[in-house]
C-alpha positions in Angstrom: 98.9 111.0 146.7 95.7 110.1 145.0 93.6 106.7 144.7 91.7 105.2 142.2 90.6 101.8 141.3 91.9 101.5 137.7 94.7 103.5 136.1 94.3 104.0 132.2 97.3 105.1 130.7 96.2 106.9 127.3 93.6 108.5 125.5 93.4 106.8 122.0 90.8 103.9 120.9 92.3 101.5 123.3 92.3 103.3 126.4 89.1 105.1 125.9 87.4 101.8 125.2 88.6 100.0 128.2 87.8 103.1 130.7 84.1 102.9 129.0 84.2 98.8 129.0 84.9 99.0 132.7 81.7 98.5 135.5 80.6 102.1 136.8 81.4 101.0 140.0 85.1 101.6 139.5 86.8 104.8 140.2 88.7 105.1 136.7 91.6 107.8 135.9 92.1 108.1 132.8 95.8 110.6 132.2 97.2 111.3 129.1 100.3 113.3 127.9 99.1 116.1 125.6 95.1 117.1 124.9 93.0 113.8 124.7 92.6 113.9 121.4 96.2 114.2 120.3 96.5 109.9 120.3 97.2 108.4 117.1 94.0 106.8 117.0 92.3 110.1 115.8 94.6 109.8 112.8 93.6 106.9 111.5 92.3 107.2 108.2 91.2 104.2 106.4 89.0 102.3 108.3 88.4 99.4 110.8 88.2 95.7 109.7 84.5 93.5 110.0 83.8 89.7 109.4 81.5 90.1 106.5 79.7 86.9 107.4 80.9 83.4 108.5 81.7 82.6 104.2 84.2 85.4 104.8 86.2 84.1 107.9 88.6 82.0 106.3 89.5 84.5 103.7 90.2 87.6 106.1 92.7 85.1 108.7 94.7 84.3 105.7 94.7 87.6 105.0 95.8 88.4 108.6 98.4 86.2 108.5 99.6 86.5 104.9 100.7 90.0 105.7 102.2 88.8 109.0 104.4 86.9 107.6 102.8 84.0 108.8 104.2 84.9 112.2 100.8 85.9 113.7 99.2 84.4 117.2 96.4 81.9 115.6 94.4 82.1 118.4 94.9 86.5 119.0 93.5 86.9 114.8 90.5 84.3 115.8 89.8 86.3 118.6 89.6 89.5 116.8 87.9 88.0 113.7 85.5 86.6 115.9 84.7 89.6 117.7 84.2 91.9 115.1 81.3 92.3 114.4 80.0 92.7 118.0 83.0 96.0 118.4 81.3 97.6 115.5 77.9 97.6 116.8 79.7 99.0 120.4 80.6 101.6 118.2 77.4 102.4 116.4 75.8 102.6 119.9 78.2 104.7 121.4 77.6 107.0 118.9 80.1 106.3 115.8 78.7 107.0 111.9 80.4 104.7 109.6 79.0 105.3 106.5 75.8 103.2 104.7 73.8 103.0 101.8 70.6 103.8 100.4 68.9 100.9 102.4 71.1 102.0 105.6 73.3 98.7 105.2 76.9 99.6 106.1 79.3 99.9 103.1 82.5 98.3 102.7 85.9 99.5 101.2 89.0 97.7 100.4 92.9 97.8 101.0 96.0 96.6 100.0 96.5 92.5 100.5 92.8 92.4 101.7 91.0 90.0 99.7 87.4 91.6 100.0 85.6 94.9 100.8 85.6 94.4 104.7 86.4 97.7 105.5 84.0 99.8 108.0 84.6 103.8 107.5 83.7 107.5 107.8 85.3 109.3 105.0 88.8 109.5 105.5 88.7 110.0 108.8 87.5 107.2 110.3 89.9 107.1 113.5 88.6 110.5 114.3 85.3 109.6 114.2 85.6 106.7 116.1 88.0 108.5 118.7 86.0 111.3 119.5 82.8 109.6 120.1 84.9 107.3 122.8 86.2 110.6 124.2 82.7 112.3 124.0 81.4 109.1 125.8 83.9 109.0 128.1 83.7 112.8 129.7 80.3 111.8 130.2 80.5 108.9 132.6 80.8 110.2 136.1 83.2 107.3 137.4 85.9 108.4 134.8 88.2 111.3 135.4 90.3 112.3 132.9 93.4 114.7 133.2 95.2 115.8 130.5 99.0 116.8 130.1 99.7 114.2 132.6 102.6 112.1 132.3 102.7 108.6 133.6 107.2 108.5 134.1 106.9 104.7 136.5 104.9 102.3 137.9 104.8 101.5 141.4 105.3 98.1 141.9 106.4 95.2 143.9 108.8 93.3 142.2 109.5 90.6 144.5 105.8 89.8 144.5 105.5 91.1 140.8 102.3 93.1 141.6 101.7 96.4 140.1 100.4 98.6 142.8 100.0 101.9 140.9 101.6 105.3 139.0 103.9 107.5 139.4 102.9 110.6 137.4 103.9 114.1 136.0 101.1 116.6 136.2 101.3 119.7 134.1 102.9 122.1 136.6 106.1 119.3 136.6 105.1 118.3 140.3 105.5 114.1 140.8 102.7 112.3 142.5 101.5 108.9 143.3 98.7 107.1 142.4 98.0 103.7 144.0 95.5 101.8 142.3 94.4 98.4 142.2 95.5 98.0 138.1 97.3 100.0 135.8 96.4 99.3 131.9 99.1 100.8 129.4 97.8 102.4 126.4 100.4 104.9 125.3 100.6 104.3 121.9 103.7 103.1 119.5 106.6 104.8 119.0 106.7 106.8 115.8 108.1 110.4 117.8 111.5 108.3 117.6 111.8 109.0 113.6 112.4 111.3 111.5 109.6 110.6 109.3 106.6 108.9 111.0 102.6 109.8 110.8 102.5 109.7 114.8 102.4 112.3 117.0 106.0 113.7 117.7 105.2 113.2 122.0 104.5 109.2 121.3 107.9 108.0 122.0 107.4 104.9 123.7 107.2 105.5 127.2 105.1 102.1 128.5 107.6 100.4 126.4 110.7 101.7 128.7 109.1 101.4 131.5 108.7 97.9 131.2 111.6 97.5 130.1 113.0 98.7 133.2 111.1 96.7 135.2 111.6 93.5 133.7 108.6 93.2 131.9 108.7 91.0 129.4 108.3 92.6 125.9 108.3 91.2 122.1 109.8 91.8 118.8 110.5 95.5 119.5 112.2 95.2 115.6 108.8 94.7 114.2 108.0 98.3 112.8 105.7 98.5 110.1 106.9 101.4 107.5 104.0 103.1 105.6 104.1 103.2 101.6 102.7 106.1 101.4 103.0 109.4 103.1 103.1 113.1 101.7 106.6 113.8 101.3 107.4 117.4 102.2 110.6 118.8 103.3 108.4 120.7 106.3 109.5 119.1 109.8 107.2 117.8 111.8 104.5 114.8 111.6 104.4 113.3 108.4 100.7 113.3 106.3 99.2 109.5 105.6 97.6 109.3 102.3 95.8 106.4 103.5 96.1 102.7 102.1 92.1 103.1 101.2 93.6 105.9 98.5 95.2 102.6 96.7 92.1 100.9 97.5 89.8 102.6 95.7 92.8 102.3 92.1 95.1 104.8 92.6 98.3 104.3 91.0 102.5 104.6 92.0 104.5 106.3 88.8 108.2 106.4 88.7 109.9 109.2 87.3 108.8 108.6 83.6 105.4 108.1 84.8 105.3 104.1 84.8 104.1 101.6 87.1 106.9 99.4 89.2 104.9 97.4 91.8 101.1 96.4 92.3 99.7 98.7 94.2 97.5 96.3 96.4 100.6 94.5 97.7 101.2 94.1 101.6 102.5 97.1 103.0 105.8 96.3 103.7 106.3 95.1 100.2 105.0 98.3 98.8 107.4 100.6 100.7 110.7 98.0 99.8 109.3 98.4 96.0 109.3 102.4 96.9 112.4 102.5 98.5 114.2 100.9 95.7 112.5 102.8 92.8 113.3 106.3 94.8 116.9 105.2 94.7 117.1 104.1 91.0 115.2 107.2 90.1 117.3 109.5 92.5 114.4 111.8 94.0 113.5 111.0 97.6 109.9 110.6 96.2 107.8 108.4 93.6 104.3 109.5 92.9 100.4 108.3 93.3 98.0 109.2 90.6 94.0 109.1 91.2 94.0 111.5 88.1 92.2 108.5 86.7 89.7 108.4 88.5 86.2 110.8 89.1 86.8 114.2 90.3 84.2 114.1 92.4 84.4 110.9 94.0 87.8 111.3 94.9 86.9 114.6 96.5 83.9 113.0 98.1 85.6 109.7 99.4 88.9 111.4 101.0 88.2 115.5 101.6 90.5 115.2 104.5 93.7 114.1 102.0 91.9 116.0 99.3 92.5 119.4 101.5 95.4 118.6 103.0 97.1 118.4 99.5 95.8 121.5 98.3 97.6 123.0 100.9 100.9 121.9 100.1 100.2 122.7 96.4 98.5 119.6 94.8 95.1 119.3 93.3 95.3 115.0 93.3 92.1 114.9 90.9 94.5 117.0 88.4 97.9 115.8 89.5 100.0 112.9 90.6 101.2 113.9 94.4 104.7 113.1 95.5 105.0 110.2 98.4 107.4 108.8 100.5 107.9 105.8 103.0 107.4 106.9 106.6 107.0 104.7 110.4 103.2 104.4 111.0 102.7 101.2 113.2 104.4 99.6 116.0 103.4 95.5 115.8 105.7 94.9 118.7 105.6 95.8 122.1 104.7 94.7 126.0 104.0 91.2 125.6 100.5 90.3 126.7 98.0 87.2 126.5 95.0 87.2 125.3 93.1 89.0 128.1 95.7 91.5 127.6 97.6 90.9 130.8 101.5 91.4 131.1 103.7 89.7 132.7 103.2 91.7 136.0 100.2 91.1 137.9 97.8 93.9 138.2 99.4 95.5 134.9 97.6 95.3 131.5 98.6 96.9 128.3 96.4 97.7 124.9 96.6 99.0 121.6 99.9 99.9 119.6 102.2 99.4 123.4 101.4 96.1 123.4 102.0 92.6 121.7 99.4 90.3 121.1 100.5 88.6 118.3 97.8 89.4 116.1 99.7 91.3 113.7 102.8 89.1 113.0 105.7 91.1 111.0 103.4 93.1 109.6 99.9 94.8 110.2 97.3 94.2 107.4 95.3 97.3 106.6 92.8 98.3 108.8 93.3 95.7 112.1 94.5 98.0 114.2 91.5 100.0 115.2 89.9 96.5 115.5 92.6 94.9 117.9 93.0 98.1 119.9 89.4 97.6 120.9 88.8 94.1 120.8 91.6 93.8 123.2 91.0 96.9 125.4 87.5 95.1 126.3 89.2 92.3 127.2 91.1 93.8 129.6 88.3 95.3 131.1 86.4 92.1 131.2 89.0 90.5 133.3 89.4 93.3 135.7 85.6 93.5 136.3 86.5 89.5 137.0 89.4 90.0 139.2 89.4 93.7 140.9 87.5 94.7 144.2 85.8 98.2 143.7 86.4 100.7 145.9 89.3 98.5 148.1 90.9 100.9 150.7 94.3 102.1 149.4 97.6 101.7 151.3 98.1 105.1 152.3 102.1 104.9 153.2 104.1 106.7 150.9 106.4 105.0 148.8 110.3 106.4 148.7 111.0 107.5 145.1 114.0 110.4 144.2 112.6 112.8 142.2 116.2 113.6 140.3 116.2 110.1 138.4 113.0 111.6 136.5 113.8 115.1 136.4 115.5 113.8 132.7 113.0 110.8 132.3 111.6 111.6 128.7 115.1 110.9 127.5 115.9 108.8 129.1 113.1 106.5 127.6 113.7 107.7 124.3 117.5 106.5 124.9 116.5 103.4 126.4 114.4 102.2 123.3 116.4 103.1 120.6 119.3 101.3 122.5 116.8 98.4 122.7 115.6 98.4 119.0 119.4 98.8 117.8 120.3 95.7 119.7 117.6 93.4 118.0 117.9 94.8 114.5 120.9 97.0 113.4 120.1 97.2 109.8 117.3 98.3 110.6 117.8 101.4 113.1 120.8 102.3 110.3 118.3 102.6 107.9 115.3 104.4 109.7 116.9 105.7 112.9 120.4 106.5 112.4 119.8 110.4 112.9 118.9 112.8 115.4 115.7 112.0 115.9 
């Protein structure tokens, strides 16, 4: 059995950023299924949204909640709007480069159904370089361990008082162990492993979301799954490649078959991929296509080397070519319902990032939030544990009866669990999207 004052459960923007958020007075382990740095968040291409100024507020939370459907929690977007600007420079001292201009002013790109150029970013990989300098950060505070290849399969909990007490985890070797802690924060990720064709990870299957579930957490709108326009289609199994939203940003174009334009490129993203989706079955390929051949060479090659080389190894020079694209699952709005200090319905248990449900997001994610409400909320959560949590509390040291066969098969039986779950609330959806072996 081993002790620890706080239990992070992941090793993308959100989790990082609480275990660094958190006083050095706590004894943090940080666990995390695969390497550290295979989270989503190091995927993230396009950018992370900023309040230009207080002329701009207005504009970006109708933004917000334009491409949520209007079904967005008011007061989870003001939050995040509001703290904005404070996350980036959080970033910037820990480290992060997003890129400036000439006078050292940060520069600002656009993306579909955003209004302005509020977008913060590093190239086109903007998630990695905000990931990696958390991570770097992180392996040099003393207080945080973190242990990779380490699978948390339960919570430990008391469910008649509704307290969370703790982990039960998977280490590497397949050996089960405890971990009692005083509070357990959830941030696994979505779950895009479940498709066929997603841009996540194939081991982010939802894990957080079934153990809730069997715990009678209370979760939300686990039918809210944001399909991305735009990913490079390939019949290669495997993750599917983002070309990132920013690529439309910056005036790239979608071409049917006889090389017109069917939809405005700029529209939310769940618009987009419908337009997509119907356009691939009039034309009958599984694919339309995105043209920058319009634009600079050199600027494309500048602005997105990452997709720039990524394209040339599957064939396609995009400054001399259009590139074939597809629909794909990228973003999970639903989730473990939390409030706004991130706290589940179980005492002592917290959940950020992709796992969780804020409400910030609505029906559909607008461009470039989710970097920003990973974080915003992950600090959050670490504010109110500094607030609430004794350092260094003495552990109960009695072991807790647990049998060892019911998670011998665990990893399926989550997987099962949630796709039973997101069938139930949205069966046209899972037919369309899930109905294969995933």
């Amino acid at each position: 059995m081993e002790t620890a004052d706080i239990l992070v459960v992941g090793t993308g923007a959100a989790g990082l950023f609480n275990a660094l958020q958190l006083p050095e007075k706590y004894k943090v382990l940080v666990i995390t299924k695969s390497e550290a740095d295979q989270a989503d968040s190091f995927l993230a291409q396009g950018g992370m949204c900023m309040l230009l100024d207080d002329d701009d507020y207005d504009s970006y939370f109708e933004d917000t909640m334009k491409a949520g459907h209007y079904e967005n929690n008011k007061e989870s977007v003001d939050i995040m709007i509001r703290s904005s600007q404070h996350i980036a420079q959080e970033l910037v001292d820990y480290g992060v480069d997003f890129q400036r201009d000439e006078n050292g002013n940060f520069e600002f790109t656009r993306e579909g159904a955003h209004s302005e150029n509020r977008i913060l970013f590093h190239e086109d990989l903007t998630g990695q370089e905000i990931t990696s300098k958390l991570l770097a950060r992180a392996r040099e505070r003393k207080n945080i361990t973190i242990r990779e290849n380490t699978t948390l399969v339960d919570i430990i909990c008391d469910e008649k008082a509704n307290v969370c007490k703790g982990g039960i985890i998977r280490n590497a070797d397949g050996t089960l162990e405890e971990v009692r802690t005083q509070a357990v924060v959830l941030a696994t990720g979505g779950i895009g492993g479940l498709f066929q064709f997603s841009t996540n990870y194939r081991h982010i299957t939802g894990d957080a979301l079934a153990i809730a579930m069997r715990h009678h957490i209370e979760v939300e709108h686990i039918n809210y799954i944001q399909i991305h326009p735009t990913t490079l289609y390939t019949t290669k199994p495997g993750r599917s490649f983002l070309i990132s939203e920013s690529v439309r940003g910056e005036g790239a174009y979608l071409y049917n078959k006889d090389g017109e334009r069917f939809v405005n490129e700029l529209l939310p993203r769940d618009v987009v991929s419908q337009a997509i989706c119907k356009q691939m079955e009039k034309d009958g390929r599984p694919y339309v296509e995105l043209s920058v051949t319009h634009l600079d060479p050199d600027f494309v090659r500048n602005r997105f080397p990452n997709i720039y080389r990524q394209c040339l190894k599957e064939g396609y020079d995009m400054t001399k070519e259009p590139i074939p694209v597809t629909p794909g699952q990228h973003y999970f709005m639903g989730g473990i319902k939390v409030n706004s200090d991130s706290e589940t319905s179980m005492d002592g248990l917290y959940a950020a990032g992709e796992t969780s449900c804020n409400g910030v997001h609505g029906r559909n994610r607008l461009a470039s939030n989710s970097l920003l409400e990973s974080l915003v909320f992950a600090e959050r959560a670490a504010n109110h544990i500094a607030e609430t949590v004794e350092a260094g509390k003495p552990m109960p040291t009695d072991e807790i009866p647990f049998d060892p066969a019911f998670y011998a098969d665990i990893d399926e039986k989550n997987r099962t669990e949630v796709l039973k779950a997101i069938k139930r609330k949205d069966e046209a959806f899972y037919d369309q999207w899930l109905d294969h072996d995933a």
